[in-house]
N, CA, C and O of each residue as an XYZ file, in Angstrom:
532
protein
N       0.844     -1.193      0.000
C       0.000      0.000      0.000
C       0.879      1.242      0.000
O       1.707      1.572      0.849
N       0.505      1.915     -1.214
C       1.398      3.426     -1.130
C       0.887      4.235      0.110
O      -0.173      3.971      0.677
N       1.979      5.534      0.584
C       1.958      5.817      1.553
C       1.027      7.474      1.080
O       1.528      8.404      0.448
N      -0.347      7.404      1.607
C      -1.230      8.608      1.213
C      -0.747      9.564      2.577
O      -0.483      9.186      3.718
N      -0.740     10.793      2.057
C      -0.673     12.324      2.852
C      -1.356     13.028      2.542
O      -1.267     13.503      1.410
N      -2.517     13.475      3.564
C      -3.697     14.536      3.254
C      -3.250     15.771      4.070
O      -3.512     15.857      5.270
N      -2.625     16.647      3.452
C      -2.419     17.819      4.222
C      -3.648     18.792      4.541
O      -4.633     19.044      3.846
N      -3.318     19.216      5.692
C      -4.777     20.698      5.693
C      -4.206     21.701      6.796
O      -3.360     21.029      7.385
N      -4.235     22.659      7.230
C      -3.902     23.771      7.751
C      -5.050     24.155      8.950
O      -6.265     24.176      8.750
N      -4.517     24.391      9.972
C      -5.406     25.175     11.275
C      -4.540     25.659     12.191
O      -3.536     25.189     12.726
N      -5.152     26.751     12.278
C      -4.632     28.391     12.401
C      -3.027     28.470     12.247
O      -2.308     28.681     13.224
N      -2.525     28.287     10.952
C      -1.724     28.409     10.036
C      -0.255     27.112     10.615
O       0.914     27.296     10.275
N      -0.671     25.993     11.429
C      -0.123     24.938     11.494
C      -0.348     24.299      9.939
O      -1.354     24.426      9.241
N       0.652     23.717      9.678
C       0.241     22.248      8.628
C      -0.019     21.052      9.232
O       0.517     20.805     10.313
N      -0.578     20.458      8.837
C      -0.996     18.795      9.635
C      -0.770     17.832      8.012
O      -1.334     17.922      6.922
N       0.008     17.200      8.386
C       0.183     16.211      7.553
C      -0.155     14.741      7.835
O       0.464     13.882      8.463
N      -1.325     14.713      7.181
C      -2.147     13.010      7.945
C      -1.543     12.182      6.926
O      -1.580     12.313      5.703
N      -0.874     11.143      7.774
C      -0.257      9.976      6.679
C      -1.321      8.553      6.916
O      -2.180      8.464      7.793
N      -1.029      7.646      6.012
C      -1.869      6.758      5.917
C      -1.034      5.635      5.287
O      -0.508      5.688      4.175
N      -0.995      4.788      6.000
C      -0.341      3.480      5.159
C       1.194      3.045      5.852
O       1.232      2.640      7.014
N       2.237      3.150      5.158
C       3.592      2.389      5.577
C       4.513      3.608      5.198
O       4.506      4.048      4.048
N       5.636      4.366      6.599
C       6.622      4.862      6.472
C       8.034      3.858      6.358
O       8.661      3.177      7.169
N       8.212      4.260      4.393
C       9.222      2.681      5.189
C      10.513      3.200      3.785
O      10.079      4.076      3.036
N      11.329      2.912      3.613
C      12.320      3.053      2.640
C      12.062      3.482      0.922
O      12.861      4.018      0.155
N      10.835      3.087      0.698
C      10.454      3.536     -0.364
C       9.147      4.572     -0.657
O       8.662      5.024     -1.694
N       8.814      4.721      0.808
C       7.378      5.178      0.766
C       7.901      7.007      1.316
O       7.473      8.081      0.893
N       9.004      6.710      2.429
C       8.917      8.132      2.915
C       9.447      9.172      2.610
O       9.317     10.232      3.222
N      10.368      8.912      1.238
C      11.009     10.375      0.787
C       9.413     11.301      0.475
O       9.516     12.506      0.247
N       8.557     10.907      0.483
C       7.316     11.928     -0.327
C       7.429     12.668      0.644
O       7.273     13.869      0.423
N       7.727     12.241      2.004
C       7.011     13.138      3.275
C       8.146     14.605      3.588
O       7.963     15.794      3.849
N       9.438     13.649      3.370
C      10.618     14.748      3.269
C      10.480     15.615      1.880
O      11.017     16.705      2.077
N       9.994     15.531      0.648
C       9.891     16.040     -0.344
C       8.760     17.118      0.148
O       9.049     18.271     -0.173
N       7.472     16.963      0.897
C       6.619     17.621      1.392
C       7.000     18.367      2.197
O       6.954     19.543      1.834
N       7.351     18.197      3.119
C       7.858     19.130      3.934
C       9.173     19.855      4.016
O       9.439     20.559      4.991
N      10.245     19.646      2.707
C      11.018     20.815      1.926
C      10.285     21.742      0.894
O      10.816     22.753      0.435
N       9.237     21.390      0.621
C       7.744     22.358     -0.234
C       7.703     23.295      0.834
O       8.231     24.406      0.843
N       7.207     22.898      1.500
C       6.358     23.450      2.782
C       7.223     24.293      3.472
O       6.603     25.333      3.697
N       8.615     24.366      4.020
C       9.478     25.111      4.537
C       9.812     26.331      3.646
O       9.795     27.552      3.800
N      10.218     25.208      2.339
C      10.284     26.388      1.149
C       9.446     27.908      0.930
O       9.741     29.044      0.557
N       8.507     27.346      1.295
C       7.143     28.160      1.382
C       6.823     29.320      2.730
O       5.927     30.152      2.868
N       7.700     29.036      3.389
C       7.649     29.806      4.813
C       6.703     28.934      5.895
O       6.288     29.494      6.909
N       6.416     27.642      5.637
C       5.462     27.152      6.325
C       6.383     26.101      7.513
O       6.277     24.877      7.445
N       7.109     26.659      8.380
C       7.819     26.115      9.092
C       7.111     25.299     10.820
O       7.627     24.649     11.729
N       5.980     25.718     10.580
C       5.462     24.735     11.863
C       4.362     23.383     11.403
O       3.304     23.505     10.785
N       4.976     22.113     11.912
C       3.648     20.810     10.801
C       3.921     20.033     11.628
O       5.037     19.679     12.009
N       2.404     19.552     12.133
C       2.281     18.483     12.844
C       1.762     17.438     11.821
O       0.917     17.632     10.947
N       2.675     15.873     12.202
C       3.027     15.099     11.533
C       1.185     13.685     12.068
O       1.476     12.706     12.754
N       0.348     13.781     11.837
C      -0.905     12.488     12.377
C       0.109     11.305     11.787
O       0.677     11.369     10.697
N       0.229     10.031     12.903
C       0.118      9.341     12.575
C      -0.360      8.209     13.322
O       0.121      7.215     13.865
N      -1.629      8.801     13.123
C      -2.836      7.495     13.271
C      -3.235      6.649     12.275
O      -3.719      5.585     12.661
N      -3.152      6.862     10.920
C      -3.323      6.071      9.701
C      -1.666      5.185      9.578
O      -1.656      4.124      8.954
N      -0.562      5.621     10.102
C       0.476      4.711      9.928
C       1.097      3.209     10.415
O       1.766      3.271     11.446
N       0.971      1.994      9.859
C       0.636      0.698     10.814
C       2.157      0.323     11.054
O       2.505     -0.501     11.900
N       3.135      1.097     10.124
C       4.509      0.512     10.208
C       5.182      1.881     10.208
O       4.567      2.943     10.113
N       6.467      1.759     10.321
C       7.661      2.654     10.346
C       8.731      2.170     10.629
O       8.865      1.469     11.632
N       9.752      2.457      9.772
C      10.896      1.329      9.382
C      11.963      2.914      9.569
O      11.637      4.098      9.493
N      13.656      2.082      9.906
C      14.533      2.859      9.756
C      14.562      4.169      9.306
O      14.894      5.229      9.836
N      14.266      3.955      8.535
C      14.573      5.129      6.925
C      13.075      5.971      7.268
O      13.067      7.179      7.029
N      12.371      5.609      7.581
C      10.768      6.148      7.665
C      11.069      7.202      9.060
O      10.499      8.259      9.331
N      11.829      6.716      9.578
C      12.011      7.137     11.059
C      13.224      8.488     10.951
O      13.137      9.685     11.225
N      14.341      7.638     10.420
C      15.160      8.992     10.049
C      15.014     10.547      9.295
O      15.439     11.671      9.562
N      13.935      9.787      7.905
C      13.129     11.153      7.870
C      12.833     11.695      7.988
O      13.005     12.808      7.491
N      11.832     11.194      9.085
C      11.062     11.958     10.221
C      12.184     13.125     11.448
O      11.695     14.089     12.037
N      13.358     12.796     11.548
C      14.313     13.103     12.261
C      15.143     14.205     11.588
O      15.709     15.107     12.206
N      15.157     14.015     10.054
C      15.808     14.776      9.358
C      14.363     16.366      8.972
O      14.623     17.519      8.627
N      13.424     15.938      9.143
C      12.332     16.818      8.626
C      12.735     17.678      9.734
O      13.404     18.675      9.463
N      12.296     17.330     11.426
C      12.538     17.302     12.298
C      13.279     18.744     12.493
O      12.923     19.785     13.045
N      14.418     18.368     11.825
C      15.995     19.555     11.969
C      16.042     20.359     11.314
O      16.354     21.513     11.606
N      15.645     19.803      9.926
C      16.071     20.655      9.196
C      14.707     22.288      9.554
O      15.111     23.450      9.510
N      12.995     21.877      9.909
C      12.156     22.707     10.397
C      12.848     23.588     11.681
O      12.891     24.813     11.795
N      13.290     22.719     12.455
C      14.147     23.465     13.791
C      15.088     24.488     13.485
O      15.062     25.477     14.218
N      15.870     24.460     12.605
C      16.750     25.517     11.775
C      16.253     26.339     11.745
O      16.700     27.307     12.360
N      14.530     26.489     10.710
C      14.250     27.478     10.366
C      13.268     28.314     11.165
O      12.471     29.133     10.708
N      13.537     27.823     12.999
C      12.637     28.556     13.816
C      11.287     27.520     13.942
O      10.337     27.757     14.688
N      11.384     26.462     13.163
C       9.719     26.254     13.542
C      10.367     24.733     14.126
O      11.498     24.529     14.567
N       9.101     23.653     13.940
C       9.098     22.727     14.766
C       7.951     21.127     14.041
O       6.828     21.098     13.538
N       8.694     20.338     14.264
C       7.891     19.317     13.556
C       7.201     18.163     14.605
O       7.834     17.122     14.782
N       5.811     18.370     15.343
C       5.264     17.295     16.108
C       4.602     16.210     15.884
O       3.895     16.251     14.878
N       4.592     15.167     16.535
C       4.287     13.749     16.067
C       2.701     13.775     16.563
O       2.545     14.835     17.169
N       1.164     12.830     16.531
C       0.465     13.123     16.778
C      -0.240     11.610     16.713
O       0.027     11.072     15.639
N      -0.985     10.870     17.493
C      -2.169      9.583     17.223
C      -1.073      8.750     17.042
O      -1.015      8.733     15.813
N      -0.250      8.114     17.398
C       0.914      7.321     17.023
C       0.233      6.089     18.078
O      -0.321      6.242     19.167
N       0.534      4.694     17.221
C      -0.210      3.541     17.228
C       1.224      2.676     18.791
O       2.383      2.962     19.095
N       0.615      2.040     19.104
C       1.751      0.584     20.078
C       2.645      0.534     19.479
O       3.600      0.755     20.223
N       3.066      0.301     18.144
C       4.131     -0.035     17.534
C       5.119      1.114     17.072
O       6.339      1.023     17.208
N       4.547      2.081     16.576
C       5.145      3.469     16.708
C       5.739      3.810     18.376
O       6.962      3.704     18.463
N       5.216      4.093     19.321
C       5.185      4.710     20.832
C       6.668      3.490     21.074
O       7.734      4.007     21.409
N       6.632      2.349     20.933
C       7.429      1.306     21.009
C       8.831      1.278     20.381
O       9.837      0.688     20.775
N       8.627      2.150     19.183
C       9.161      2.665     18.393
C      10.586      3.480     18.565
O      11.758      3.217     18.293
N       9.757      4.824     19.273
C       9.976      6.398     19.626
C      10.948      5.652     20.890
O      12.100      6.079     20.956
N      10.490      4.409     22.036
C      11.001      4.399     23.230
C      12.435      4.221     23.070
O      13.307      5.006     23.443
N      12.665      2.550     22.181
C      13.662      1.634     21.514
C      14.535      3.031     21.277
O      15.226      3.402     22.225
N      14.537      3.703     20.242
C      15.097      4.157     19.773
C      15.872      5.814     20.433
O      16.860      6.428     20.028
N      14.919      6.111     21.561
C      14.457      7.225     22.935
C      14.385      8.692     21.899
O      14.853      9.816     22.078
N      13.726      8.211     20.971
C      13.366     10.223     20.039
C      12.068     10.307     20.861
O      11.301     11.184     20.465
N      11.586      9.472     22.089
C      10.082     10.130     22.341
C      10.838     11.401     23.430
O      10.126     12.240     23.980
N      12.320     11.367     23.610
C      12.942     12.856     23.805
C      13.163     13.845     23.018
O      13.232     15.020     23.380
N      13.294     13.411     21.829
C      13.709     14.276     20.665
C      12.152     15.034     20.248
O      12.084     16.252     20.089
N      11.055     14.211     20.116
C       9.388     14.499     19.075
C       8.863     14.689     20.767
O       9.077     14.024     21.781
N       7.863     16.289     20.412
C       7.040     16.179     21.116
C       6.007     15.646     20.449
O       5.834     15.742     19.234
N       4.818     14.683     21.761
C       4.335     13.644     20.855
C       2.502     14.195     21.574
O       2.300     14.576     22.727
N       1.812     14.106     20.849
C       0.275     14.418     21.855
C      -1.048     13.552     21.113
O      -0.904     13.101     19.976
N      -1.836     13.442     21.578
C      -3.145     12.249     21.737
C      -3.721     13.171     20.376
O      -3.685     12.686     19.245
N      -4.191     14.397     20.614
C      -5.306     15.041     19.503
C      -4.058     16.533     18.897
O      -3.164     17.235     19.368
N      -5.025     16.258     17.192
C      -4.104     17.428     16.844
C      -4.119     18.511     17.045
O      -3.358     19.433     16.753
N      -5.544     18.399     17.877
C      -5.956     20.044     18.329
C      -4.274     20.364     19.748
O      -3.614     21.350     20.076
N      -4.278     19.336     20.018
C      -3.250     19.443     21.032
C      -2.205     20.436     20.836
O      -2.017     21.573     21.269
N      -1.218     19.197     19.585
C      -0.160     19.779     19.441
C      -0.348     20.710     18.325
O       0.674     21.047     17.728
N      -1.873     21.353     17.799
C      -1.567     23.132     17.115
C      -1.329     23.715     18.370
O      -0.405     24.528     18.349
N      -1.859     23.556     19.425
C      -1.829     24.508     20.552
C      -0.618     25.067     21.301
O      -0.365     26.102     21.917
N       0.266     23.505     20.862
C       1.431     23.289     21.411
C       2.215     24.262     20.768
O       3.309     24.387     21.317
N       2.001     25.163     19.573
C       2.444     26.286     18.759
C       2.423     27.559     19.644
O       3.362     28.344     19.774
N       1.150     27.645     20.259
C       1.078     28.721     20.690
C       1.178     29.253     22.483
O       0.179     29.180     23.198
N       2.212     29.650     22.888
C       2.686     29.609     24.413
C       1.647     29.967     25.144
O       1.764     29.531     26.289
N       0.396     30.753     24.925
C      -0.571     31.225     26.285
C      -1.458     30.207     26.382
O      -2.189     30.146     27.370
N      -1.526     29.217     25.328
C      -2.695     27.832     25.878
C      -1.654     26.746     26.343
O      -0.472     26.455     26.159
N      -3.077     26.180     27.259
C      -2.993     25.150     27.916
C      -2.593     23.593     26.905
O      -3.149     23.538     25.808
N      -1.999     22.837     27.159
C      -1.521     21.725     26.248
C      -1.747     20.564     27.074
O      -1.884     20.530     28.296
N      -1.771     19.465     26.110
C      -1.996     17.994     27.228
C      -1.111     17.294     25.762
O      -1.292     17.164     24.552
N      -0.050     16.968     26.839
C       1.099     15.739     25.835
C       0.537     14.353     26.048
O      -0.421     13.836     26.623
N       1.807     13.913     25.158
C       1.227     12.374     25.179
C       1.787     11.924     26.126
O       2.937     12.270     26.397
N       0.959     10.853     27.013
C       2.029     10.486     28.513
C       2.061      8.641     28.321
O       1.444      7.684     28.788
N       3.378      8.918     27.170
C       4.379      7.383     27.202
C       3.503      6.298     28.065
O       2.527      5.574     27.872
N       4.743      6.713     29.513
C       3.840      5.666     30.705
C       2.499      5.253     30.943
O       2.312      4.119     31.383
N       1.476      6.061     30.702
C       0.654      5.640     31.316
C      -0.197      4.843     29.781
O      -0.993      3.904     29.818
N       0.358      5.675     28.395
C      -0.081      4.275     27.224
C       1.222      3.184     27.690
O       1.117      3.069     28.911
N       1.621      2.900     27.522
C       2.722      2.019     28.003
C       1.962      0.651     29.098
O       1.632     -0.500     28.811
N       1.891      1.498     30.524
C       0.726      0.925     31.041
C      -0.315      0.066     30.612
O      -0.367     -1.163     30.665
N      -1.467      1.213     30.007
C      -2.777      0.391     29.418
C      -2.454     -0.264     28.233
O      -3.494     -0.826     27.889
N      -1.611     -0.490     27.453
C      -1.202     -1.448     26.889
C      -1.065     -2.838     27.047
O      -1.348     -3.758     26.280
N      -0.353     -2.827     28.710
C       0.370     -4.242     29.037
C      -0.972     -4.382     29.782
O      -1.361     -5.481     29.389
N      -1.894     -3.913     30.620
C      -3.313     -4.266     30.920
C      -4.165     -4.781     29.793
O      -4.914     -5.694     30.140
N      -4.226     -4.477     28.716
C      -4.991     -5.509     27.842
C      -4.368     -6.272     27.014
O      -4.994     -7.083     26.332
């Protein structure tokens, strides 16, 4: 399954909803998207990935390289709906230090703006209800 990206904008965040497999052949689109998008002055994009069932090396480094290269230019790239295997992912590898990570995308637009209130994603306690069911 090719890897679909539905972009859309709220209050001038990008949200990039992926769908399918971040994996060696699928994720240069996302780095190609989001060098558009910087290009463009659009330096803050939260990344959904609630439609993503896999993420491989290369899917991951992307994500790391998008990551930096947005941080350069003042803005910031957040992770968002990320599945057991992703969160499992982020731990293995410890970027859930590097990505701020949050439950709804209303979250992390908010997470843009310093006078609202924010609710992150809290690892432990999915971590937790995980090993309970």
């Amino acid at each position: 399954m090719a890897l679909e990206i539905a972009e859309s904008v709220r209050e001038d965040v990008v949200i990039l909803t992926l769908k399918g497999r971040l994996t060696l052949g699928e994720s240069n689109i996302v780095r190609e998207q989001i060098t558009q998008l910087a290009a463009a002055g659009k330096h803050n994009v939260v990344v959904d990935l609630g439609g993503v069932e896999y993420i491989d090396s290369t899917g991951l480094g992307i994500l790391v390289i998008c990551f930096t290269s947005l941080k350069k230019l003042g803005g910031a790239l957040k992770l968002v709906n990320p599945n057991k295997r992703n969160v499992e992912l982020l731990l293995l590898t410890k970027l859930h230090t590097v990505f701020e990570v949050f439950n709804e995308v209303q979250d992390a637009v908010n997470s843009f703006f310093p006078d609202r209130q924010i609710k992150h994603f809290d690892i432990l306690s999915f971590v937790q209800q995980q090993g309970d069911s």
